[in-house]
C-alpha positions in Angstrom: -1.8 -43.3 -15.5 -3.8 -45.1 -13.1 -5.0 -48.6 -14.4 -8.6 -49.8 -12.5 -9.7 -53.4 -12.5 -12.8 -54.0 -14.7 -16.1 -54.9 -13.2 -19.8 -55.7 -14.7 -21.9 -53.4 -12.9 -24.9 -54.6 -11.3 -25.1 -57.7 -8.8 -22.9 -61.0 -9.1 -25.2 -63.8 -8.3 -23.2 -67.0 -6.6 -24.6 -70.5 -6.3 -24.1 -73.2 -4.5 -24.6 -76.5 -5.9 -25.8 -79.5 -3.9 -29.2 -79.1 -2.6 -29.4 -75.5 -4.4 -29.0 -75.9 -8.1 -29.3 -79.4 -8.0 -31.0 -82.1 -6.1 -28.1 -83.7 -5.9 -27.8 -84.7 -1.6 -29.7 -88.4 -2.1 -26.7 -89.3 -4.4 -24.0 -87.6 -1.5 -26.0 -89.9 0.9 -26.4 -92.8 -1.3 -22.2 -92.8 -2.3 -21.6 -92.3 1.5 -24.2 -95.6 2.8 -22.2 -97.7 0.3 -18.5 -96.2 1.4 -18.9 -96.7 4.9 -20.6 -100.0 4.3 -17.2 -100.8 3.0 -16.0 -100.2 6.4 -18.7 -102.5 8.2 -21.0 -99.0 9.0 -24.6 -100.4 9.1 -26.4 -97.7 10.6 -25.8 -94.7 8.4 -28.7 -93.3 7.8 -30.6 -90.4 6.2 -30.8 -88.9 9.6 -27.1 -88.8 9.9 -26.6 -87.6 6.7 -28.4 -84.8 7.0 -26.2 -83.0 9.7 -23.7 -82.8 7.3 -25.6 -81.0 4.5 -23.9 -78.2 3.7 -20.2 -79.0 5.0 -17.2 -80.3 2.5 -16.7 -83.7 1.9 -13.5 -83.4 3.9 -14.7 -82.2 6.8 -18.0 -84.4 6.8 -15.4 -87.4 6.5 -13.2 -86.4 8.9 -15.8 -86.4 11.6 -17.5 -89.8 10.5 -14.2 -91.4 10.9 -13.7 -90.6 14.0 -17.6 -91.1 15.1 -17.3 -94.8 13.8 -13.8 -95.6 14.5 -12.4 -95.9 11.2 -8.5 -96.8 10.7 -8.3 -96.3 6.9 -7.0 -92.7 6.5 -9.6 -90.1 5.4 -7.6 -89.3 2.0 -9.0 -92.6 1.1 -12.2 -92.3 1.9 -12.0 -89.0 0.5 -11.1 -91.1 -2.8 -13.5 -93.9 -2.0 -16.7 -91.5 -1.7 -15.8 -89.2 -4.6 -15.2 -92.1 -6.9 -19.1 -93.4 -6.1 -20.7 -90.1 -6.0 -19.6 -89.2 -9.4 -20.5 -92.4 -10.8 -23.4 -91.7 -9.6 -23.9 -88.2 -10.6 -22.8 -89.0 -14.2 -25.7 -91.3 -14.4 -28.4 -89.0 -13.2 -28.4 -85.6 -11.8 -31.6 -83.6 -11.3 -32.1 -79.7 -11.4 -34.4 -78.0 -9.8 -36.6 -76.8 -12.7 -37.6 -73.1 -11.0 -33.3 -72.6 -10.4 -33.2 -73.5 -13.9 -35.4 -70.8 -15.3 -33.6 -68.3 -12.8 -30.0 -69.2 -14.5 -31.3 -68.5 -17.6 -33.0 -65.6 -17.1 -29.7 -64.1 -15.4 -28.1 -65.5 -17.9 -30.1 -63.7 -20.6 -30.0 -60.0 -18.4 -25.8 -60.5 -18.8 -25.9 -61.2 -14.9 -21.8 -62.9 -14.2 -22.6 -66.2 -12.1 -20.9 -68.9 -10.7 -21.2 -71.8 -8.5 -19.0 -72.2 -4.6 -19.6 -75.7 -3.3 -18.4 -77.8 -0.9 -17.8 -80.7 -3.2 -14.5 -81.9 -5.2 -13.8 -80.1 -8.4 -14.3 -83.1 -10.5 -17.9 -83.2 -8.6 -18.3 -80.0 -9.5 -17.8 -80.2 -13.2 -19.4 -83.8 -13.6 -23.1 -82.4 -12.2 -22.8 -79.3 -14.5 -22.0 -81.2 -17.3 -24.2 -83.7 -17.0 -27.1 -81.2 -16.8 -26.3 -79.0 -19.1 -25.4 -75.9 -16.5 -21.9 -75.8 -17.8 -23.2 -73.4 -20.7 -23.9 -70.8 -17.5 -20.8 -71.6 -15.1 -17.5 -71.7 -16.8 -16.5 -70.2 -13.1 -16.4 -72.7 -10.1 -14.9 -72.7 -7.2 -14.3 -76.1 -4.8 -13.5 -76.0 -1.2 -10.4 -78.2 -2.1 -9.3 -75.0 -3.3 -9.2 -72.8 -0.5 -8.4 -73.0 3.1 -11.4 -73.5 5.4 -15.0 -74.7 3.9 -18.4 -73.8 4.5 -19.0 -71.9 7.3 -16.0 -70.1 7.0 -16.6 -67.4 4.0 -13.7 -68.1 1.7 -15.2 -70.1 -1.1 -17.8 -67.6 -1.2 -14.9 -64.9 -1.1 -12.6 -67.0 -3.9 -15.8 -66.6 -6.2 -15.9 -62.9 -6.0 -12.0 -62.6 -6.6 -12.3 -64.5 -9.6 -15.3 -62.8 -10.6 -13.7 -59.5 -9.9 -16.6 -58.3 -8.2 -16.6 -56.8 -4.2 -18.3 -58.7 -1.3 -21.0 -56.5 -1.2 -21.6 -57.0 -4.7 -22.5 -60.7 -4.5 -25.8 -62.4 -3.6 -25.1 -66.4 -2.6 -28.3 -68.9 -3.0 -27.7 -71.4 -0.2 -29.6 -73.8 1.0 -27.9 -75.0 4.2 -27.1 -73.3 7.5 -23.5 -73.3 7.3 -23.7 -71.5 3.8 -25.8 -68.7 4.8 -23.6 -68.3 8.1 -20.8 -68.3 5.1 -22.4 -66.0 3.2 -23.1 -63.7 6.0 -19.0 -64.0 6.8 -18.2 -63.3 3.6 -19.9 -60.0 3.7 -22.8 -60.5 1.2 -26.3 -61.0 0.7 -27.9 -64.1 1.2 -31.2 -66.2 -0.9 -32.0 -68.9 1.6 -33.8 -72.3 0.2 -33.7 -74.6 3.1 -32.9 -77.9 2.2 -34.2 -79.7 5.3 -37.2 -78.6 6.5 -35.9 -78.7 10.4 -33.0 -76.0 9.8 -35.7 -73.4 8.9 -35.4 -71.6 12.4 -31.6 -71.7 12.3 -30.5 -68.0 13.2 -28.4 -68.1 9.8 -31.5 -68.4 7.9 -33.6 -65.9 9.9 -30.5 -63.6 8.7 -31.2 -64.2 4.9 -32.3 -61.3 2.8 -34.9 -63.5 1.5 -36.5 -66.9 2.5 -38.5 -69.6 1.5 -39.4 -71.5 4.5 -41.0 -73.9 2.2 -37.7 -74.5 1.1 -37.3 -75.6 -3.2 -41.2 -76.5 -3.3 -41.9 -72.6 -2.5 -39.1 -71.2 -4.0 -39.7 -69.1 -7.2 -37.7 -67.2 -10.0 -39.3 -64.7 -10.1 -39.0 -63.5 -6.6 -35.4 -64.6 -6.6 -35.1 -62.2 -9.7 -36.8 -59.4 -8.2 -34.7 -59.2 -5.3 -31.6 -59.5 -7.7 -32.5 -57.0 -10.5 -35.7 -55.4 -8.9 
């Protein structure tokens, strides 16, 4: 006899964190002022910052240390800048109250879920812990875990292997470029809440199944849902 894999019918919904489910990106920018102040950067600003949205710490470190001539090796600022962001994280973490309602409600319809970011795995588990989204997400999956980050589709894909679900299957909420350009890769269907107003326009984007230009102040649940379970 044959033996199939099980699968929930119906659509797997994955999230990403920072800037999606949780308005988390002052507290990235904040932990990354006071790293590279560390290092005699004075001019890191939110501007700056804001390129990076969306990419792995890794990667967005890699880059800075290179832009500002920095000799300490990335693995420690890597260590540096996780160590502040989750102190900071632990101390407050906001989530956006209409993703909130979505969760639950896809929660409550039996809808699998869970959360691809960019971040460290500790990150990861500090924010849903400290707002109370660990009830929905026992499934996570860091981009210290696989082999290329966001835009490249396998933290997206690594979600949908765990979740034993198909590409096809999966909707990602995203809410930078280089997510939706992963999503896209990936071979699945795309929310798009733009996090900076300025990306809107980005090709990725225009490629979304569904967008809020208006980004998390226009973005609603119940459209989200209806797209999802409609």
């Amino acid at each position: 006899m044959t033996s199939h894999a099980v699968t929930t019918p119906g659509p797997h919904v994955i999230f990403d964190l920072d800037g999606t489910l949780v308005d988390s990106e002052p507290n990235y920018y904040e932990a990354g002022r006071r790293l590279l102040a560390r290092y005699g950067v004075r001019d890191f600003d939110w501007e700056v910052n804001s390129r990076f949205i969306g990419i792995s710490t890794l990667e967005t470190l890699t880059v800075l240390r290179g832009e500002y001539g920095i000799v300490a090796p990335v693995e420690e600022l890597l260590a540096g800048k996780n160590a502040l962001y989750l102190e900071l994280a632990r101390a407050s973490t906001e989530v956006f109250p209409q993703m909130r309602v979505l969760v639950e409600r896809l929660h409550a319809a039996g809808v699998p879920m869970s959360v691809a970011s960019g971040s460290s795995r500790a990150a990861i588990g500090a924010v849903l812990a400290v707002t109370g989204l660990d009830a929905y997400f026992p499934l996570y999956v860091s981009a210290e875990e696989v082999a290329h980050g966001k835009p490249e589709p396998d933290v997206f894909l690594e979600a949908a292997r765990r979740m034993g679900a198909e590409p096809a299957d999966c909707v990602v909420l995203e809410d930078a470029p280089a997510g939706a350009a992963a999503a896209h890769a990936a071979g699945m269907r795309c929310i798009a809440v733009p996090h900076v107003p300025e990306t809107v326009s980005d090709p990725a984007f225009k490629a979304a199944d569904l967008l809020f230009p208006g980004g998390q102040t226009a973005f609603t649940a119940e459209a989200a849902y209806r797209l999802l379970l409609g």
